[in-house]
C-alpha positions as CSV (number, residue, x, y, z in Angstrom):
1,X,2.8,-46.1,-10.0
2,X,2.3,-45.3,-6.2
3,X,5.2,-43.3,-6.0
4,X,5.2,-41.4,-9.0
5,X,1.7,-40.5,-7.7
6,X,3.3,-39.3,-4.5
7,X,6.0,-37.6,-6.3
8,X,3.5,-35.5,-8.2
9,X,1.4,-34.4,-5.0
10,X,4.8,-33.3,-3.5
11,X,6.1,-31.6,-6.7
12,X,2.6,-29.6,-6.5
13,X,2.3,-28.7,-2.7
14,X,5.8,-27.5,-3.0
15,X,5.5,-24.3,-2.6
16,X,2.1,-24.2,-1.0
17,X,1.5,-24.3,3.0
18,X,-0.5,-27.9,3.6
19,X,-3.8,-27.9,1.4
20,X,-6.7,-28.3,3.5
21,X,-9.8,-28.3,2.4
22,X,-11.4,-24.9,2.6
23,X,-12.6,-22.2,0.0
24,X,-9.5,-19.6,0.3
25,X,-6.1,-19.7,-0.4
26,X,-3.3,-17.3,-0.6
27,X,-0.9,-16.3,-3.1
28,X,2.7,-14.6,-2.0
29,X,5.0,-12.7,-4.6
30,X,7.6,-13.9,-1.9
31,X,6.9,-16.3,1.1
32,X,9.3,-13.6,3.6
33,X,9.5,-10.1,4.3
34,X,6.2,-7.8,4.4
35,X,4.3,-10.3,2.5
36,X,4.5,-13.0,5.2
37,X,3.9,-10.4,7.9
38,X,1.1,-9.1,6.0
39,X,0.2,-13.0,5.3
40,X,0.6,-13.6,9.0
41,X,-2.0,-11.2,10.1
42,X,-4.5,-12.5,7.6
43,X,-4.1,-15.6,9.0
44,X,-4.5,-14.5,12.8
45,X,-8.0,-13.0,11.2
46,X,-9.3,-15.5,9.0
47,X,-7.8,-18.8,9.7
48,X,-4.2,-20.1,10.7
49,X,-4.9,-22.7,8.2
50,X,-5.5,-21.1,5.5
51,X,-3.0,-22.8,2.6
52,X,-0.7,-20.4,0.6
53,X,1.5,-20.4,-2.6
54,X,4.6,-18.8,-3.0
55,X,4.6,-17.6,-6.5
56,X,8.3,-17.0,-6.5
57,X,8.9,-21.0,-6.6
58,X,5.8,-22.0,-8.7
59,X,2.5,-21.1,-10.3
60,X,-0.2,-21.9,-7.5
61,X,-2.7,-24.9,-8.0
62,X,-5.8,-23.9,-7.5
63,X,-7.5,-26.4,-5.7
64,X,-11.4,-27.7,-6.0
65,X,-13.8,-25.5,-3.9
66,X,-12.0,-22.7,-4.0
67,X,-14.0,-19.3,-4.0
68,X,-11.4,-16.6,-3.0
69,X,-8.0,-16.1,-3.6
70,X,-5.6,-13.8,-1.2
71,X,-3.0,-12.1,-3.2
72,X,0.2,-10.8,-1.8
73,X,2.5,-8.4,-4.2
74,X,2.2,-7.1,-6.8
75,X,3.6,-10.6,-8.6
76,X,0.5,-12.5,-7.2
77,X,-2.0,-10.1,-7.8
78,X,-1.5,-9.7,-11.5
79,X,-1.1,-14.0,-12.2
80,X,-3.9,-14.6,-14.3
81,X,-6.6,-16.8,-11.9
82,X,-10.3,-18.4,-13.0
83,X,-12.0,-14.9,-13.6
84,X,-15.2,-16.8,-11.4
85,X,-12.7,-16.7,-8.5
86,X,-13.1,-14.1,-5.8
87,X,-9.5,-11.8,-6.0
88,X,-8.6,-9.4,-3.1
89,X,-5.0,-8.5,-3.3
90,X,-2.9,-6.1,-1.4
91,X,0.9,-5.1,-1.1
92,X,0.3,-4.3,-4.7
93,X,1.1,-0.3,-5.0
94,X,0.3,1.2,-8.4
95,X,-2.0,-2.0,-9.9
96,X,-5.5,-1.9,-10.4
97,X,-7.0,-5.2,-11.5
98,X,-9.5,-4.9,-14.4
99,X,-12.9,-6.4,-13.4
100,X,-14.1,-6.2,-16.7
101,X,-13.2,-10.1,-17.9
102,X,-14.4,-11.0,-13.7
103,X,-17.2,-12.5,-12.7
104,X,-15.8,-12.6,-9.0
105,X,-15.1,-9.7,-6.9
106,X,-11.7,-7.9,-7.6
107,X,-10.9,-5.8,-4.5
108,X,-7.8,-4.0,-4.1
109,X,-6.9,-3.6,-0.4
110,X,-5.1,-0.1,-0.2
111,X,-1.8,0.3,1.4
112,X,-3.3,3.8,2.4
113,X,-5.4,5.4,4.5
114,X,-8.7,6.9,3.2
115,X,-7.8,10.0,1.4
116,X,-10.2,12.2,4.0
117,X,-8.3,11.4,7.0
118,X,-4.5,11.0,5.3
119,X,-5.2,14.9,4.5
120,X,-6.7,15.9,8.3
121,X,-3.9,13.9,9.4
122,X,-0.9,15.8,7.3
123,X,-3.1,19.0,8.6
124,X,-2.7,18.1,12.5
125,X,1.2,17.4,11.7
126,X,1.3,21.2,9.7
127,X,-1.8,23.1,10.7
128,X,-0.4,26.0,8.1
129,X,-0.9,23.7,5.3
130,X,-3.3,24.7,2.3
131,X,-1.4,23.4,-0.3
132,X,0.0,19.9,-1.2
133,X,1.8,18.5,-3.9
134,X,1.7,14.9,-4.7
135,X,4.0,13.8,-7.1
136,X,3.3,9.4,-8.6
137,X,4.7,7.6,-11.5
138,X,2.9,4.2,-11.6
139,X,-0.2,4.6,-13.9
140,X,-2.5,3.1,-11.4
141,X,-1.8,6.2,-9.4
142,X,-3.8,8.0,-11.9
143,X,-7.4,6.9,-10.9
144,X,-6.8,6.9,-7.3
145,X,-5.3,10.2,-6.6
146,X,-8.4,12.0,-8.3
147,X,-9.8,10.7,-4.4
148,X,-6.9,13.0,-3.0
149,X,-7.6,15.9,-5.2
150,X,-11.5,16.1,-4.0
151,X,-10.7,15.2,-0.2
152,X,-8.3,18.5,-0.5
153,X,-11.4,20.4,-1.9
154,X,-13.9,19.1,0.9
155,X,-11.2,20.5,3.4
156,X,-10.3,23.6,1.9
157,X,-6.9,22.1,0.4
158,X,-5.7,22.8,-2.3
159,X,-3.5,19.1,-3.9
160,X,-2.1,19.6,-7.1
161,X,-1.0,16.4,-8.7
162,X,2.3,15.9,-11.0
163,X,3.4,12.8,-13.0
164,X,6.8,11.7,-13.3
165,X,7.6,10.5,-16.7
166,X,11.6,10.4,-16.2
167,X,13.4,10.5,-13.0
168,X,15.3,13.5,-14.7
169,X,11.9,15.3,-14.3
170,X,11.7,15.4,-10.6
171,X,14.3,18.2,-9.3
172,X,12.4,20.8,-12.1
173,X,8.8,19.2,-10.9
174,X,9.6,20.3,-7.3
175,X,11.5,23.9,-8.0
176,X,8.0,24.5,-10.1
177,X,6.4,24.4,-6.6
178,X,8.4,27.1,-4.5
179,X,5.8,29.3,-3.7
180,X,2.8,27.4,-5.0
181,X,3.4,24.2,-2.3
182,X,3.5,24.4,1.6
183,X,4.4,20.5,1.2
184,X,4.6,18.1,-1.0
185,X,3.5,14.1,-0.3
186,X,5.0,10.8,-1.6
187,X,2.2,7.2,-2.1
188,X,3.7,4.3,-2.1
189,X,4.8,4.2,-5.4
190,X,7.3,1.4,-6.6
191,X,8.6,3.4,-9.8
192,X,8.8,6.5,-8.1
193,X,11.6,5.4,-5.3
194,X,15.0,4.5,-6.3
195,X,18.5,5.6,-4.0
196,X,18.8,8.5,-6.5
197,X,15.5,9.7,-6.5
198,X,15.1,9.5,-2.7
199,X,17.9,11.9,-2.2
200,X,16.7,14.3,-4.8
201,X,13.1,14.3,-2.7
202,X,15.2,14.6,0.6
203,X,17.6,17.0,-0.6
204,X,15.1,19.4,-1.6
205,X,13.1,19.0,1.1
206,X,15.1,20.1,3.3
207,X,17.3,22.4,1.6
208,X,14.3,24.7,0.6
209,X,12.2,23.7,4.4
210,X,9.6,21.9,2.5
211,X,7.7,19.3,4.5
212,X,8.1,15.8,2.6
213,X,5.4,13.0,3.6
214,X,5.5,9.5,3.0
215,X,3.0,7.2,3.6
216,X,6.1,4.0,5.0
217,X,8.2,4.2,8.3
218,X,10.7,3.1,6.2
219,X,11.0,6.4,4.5
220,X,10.1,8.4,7.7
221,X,13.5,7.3,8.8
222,X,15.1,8.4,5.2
223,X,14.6,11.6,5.6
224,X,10.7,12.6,5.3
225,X,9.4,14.4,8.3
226,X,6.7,12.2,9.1
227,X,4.8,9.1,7.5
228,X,1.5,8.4,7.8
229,X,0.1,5.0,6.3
230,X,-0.7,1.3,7.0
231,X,1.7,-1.3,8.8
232,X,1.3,-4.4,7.5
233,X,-0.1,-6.5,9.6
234,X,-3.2,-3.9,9.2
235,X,-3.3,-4.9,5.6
236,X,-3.5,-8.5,6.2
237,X,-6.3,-7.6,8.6
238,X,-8.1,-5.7,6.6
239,X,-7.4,-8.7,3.6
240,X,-9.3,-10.9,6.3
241,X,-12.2,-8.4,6.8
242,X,-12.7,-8.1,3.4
243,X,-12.9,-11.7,2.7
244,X,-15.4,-12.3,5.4
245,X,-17.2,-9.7,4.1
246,X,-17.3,-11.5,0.1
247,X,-18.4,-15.0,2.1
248,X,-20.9,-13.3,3.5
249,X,-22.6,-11.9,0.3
250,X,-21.5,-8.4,0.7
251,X,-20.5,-5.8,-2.7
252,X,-17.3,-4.4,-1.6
253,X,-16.3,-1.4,-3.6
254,X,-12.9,-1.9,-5.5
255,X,-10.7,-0.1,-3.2
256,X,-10.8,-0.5,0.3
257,X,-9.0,1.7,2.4
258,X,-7.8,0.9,6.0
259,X,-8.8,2.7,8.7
260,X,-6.0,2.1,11.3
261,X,-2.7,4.4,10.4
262,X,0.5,4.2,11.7
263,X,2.4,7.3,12.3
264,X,6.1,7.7,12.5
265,X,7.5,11.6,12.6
266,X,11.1,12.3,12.0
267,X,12.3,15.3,14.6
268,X,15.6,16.7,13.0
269,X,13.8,16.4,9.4
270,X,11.1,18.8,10.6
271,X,13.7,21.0,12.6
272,X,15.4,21.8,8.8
273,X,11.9,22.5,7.6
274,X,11.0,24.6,10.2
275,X,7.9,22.3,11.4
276,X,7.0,21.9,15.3
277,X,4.4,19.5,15.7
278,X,2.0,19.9,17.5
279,X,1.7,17.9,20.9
280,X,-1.1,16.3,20.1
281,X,0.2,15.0,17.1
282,X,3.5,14.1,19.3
283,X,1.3,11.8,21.4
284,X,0.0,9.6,18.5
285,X,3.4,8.6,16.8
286,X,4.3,4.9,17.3
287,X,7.8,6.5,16.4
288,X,9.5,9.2,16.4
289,X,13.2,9.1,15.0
290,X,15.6,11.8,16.2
């Protein structure tokens, strides 16, 4: 009986990092990759003991006393947990959770920087620019790029939003904005990125000198002339602030956006578009590939 006992305790820490007593835990589509970097970083804020599931090997046990849980991916976010459970979830591009059924928080922490200074910091990369085009795909995208469109106004931008249905769409999508675009700007957006569509975005870009952003360094190096977003271990930092924050009976709104940005600039994709940033832009990159 003993052992079948202890058999059962191993089968359900499994997947789970040791399962102290506390009231958080963490959830990872995938225990590697940017989910255990962004994982990592929560810990370093919140608590290097803080227990964790990977998802990918089995359904996490949620254990007693729990109040929050940490979701990583866009696998871990959506699992269905106790709706009296706190959820704040990041790495999850595209997904909004509905708090409607909650009675915990459900706080989605962006893998974006607040729309206000994304826009001034596209403007300090291309002074010239007036008017954006963003281009998305995942519905999520929907209710958070209305944010975008009134940062532009505030600023005296004008960002004009497009949704791609089919990936057939996109090369007619971007001829439409010759001469009503100065650039055009990529979000994260997991159904929007594919090898096929990325050289579509690329080859345009640069065969009609029309800046492309991107919000990943990742993409920077693709073929966009400069990115501007969150690294991950900013994510996980922010995760940890925002949990703090729930603990400590504070309303957090459902989106928090980052505040640290991480920008990578792409020199011979600018050269084909014609862009010389500026030096003071220069001087902020963390990266700049040739």
């Amino acid at each position: 009986m003993l052992f079948k006992k202890l058999a059962l305790l191993l089968l359900l820490t499994a997947a789970a990092g040791p399962l102290a007593a506390g009231d958080t835990i963490a959830v990872l589509s995938e225990a590697s990759g940017v989910y255990w970097e962004a994982f990592s970083a929560f810990r370093t804020g919140y608590g290097e003991k803080t227990p964790y599931f990977d998802i990918s090997v089995k359904k996490p046990v949620i254990p007693p006393g729990t109040r929050t849980v940490v979701a990583f991916g866009s696998a871990a976010a959506k699992h269905p947990y106790p709706p009296g459970l706190n959820l704040v979830y990041a790495l999850a591009p595209g997904y909004i959770a509905s708090a409607g059924a909650r009675s915990g928080a459900a706080v989605k922490i962006s893998m974006l920087n607040p729309p206000g200074q994304l826009l001034a910091g596209l403007k300090e990369l291309q002074p010239g620019l007036k008017r954006l085009l963003i281009l998305w795909r995942a519905p999520g995208f929907s209710i958070i790029l209305q944010d975008y469109v009134a940062a532009g106004a505030a600023i005296g931008m004008e960002v004009s939003l497009a949704r791609v249905k089919r990936e057939e769409e996109i090369p007619g999508l971007l001829r439409a904005a010759i001469g009503k675009a100065d650039a055009f700007w990529l979000p994260p957006d997991p159904l929007l990125f594919s090898p096929s569509t990325l050289d579509i975005f690329k080859g345009f870009s640069l065969g009609n000198a029309m800046p492309m952003y991107v919000s990943t360094k990742g993409l920077a190096q693709k073929g966009a002339c400069a990115s501007i977003g969150v690294s991950f271990p900013q994510i996980g930092l922010a995760a940890s602030d925002a949990v703090m924050k729930l603990h400590a009976g504070a309303t957090l709104p459902p989106i928090v956006y980052p505040e640290s940005s991480q920008l990578t600039l792409n020199a011979s994709a600018a050269k084909r578009c014609h862009l010389d940033f500026p030096a003071a832009a220069v001087a902020k990159a963390e990266e700049i590939f040739p």
